[in-house]
C-alpha positions as CSV (number, residue, x, y, z in Angstrom):
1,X,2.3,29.3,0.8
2,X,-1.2,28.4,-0.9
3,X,-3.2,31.4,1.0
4,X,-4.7,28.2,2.6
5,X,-3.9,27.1,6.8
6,X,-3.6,23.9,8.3
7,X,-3.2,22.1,11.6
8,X,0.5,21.8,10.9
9,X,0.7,26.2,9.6
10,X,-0.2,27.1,13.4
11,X,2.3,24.4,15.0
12,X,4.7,26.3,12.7
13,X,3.8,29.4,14.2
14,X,3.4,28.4,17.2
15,X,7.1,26.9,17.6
16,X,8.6,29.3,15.6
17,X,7.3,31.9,18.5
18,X,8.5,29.9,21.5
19,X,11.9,28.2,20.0
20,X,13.0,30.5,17.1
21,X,16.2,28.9,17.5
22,X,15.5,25.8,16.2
23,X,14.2,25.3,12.4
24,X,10.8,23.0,13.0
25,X,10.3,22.8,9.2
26,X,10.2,19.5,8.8
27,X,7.4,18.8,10.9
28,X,5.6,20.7,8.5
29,X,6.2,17.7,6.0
30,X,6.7,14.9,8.2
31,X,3.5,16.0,10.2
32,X,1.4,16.4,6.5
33,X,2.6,12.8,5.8
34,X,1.1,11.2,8.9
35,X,-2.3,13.2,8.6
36,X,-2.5,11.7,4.9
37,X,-1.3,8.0,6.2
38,X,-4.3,8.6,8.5
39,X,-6.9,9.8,6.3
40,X,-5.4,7.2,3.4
41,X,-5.9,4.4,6.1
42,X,-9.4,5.1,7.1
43,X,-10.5,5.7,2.6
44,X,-9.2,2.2,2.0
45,X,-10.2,1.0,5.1
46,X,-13.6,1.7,4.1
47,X,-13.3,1.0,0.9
48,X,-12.3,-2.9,1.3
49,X,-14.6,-3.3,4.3
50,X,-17.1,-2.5,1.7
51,X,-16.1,-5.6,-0.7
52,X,-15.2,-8.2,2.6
53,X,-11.6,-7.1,2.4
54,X,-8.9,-5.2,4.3
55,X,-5.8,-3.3,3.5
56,X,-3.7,-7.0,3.7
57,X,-5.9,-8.8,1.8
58,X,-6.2,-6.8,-0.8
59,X,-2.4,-6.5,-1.5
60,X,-1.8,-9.8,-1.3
61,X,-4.5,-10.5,-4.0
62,X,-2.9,-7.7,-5.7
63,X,0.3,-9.0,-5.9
64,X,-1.3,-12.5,-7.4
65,X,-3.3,-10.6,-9.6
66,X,-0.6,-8.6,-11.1
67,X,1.8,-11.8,-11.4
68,X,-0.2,-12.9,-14.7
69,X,-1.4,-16.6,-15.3
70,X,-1.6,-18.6,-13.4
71,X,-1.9,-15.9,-10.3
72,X,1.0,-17.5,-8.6
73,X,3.8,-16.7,-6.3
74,X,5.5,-18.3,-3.4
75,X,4.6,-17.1,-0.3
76,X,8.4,-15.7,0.0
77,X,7.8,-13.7,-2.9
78,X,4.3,-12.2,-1.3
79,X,6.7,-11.8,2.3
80,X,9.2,-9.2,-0.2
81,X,5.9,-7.3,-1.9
82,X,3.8,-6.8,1.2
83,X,7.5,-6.2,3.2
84,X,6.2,-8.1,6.4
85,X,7.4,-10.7,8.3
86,X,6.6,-14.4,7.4
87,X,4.6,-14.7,10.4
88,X,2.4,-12.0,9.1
89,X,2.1,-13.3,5.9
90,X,1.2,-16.7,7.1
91,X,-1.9,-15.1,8.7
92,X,-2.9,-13.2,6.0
93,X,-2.7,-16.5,3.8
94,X,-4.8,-18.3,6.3
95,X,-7.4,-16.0,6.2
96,X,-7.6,-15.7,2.7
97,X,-7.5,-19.8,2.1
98,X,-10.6,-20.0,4.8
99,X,-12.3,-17.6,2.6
100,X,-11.5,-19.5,-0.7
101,X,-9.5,-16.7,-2.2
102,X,-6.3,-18.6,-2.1
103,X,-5.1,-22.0,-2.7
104,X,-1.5,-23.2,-1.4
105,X,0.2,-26.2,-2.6
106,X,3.2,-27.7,-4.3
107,X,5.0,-26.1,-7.0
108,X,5.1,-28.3,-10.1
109,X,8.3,-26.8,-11.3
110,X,10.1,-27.8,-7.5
111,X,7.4,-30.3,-5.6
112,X,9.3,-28.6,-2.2
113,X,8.3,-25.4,-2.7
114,X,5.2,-23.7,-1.6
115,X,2.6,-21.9,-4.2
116,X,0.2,-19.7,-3.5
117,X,-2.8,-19.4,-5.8
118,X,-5.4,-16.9,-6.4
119,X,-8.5,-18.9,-7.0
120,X,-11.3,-17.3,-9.0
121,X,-13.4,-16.4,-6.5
122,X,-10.3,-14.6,-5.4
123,X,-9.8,-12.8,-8.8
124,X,-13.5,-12.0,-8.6
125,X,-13.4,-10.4,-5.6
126,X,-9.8,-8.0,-6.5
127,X,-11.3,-7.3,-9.8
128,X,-14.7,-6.2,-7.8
129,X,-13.0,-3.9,-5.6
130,X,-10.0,-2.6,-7.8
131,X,-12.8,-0.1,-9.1
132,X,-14.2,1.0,-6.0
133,X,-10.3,1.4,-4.7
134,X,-9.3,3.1,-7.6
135,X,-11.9,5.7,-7.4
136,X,-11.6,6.3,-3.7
137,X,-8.1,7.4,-4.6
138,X,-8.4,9.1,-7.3
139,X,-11.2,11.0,-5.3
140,X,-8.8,12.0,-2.7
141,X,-6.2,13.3,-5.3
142,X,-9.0,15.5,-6.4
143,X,-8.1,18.5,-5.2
144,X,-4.8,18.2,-7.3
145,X,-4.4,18.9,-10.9
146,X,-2.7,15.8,-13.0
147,X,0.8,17.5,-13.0
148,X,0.4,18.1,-9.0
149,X,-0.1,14.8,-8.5
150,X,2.9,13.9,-10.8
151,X,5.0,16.7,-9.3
152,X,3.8,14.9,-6.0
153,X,4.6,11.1,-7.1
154,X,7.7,11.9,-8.3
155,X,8.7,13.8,-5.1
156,X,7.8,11.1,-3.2
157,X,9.8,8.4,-4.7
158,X,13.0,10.6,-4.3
159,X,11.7,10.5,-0.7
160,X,11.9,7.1,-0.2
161,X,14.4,6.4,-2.5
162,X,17.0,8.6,-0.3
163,X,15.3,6.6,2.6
164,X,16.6,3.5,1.0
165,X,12.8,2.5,1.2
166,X,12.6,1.7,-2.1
167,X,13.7,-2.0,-4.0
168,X,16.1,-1.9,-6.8
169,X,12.9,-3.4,-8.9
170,X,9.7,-5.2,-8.5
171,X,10.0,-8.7,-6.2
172,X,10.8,-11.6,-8.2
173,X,9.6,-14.9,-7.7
174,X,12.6,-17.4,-6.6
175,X,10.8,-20.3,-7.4
């Protein structure tokens, strides 16, 4: 223990005192993970607001961004990134094409597939808030020295890894 109490340390004690039977240890993690999730949420939520974004929008320009010239991927591609359905992607898209921040069209490689493109006006706007996002992170972590929040990262990939949460490798493009 850290000499420091939390929300979840009196649950602890508190079951531990009325079912001592039963080991209620992982609530102790699982419980920490959705009060960050929360408190993550409502940083970035904030965050993007601030820059006419949201959580959605912002990966998805991500993902475009990240891709390289020419900032393209098929909307398939973008479904296996942001792991949502294609239903939910095909909202996000629209939102982002009524704001100008993506273009969809035909592939030139395969005129049947779908493209989408991240205009500049789209770049502009990810490279205006990749800062501000950056920082609101890295101002949560702050309370964690650099090898905490490795010790942290690392524990939390073997997390999702044994969840099978995890892709073999970062999404490729089928197109």
């Amino acid at each position: 223990m850290t000499g420091v109490e939390d929300a979840l340390d009196v649950i602890l004690a508190q079951w531990g005192r009325e079912r001592p039977d039963l080991d209620c240890s992982p609530m102790g993690v699982i419980g920490r993970i959705s009060q960050l999730q929360r408190e993550v949420f409502l940083a970035q939520r904030a965050t993007f607001a601030r820059h006419g974004l949201d959580a959605p929008s912002f990966d998805v320009l991500a993902a475009l961004r990240r891709a390289g010239e020419p900032y393209q991927l098929t909307p398939t591609a973008l479904m296996r990134t942001a792991l949502v359905t294609s239903g939910a992607i095909t909202q996000r898209l629209d939102r982002l094409e009524e704001k100008g921040l993506i273009t969809r069209g035909r592939s030139e490689a395969d005129g049947r597939a779908v493209v989408v493109t991240l205009t500049e006006a789209g770049r502009t706007a990810l490279d205006t808030a990749l800062p501000d996002h950056l920082e609101t992170e890295r101002g949560m972590l702050a309370g964690l020295s650099a090898a905490e929040q490795r010790q942290l990262a690392d524990l939390l990939r073997r997390f999702l890894v044994a969840l099978g949460r995890v892709p073999d490798g970062p999404p490729r493009d089928p197109s």
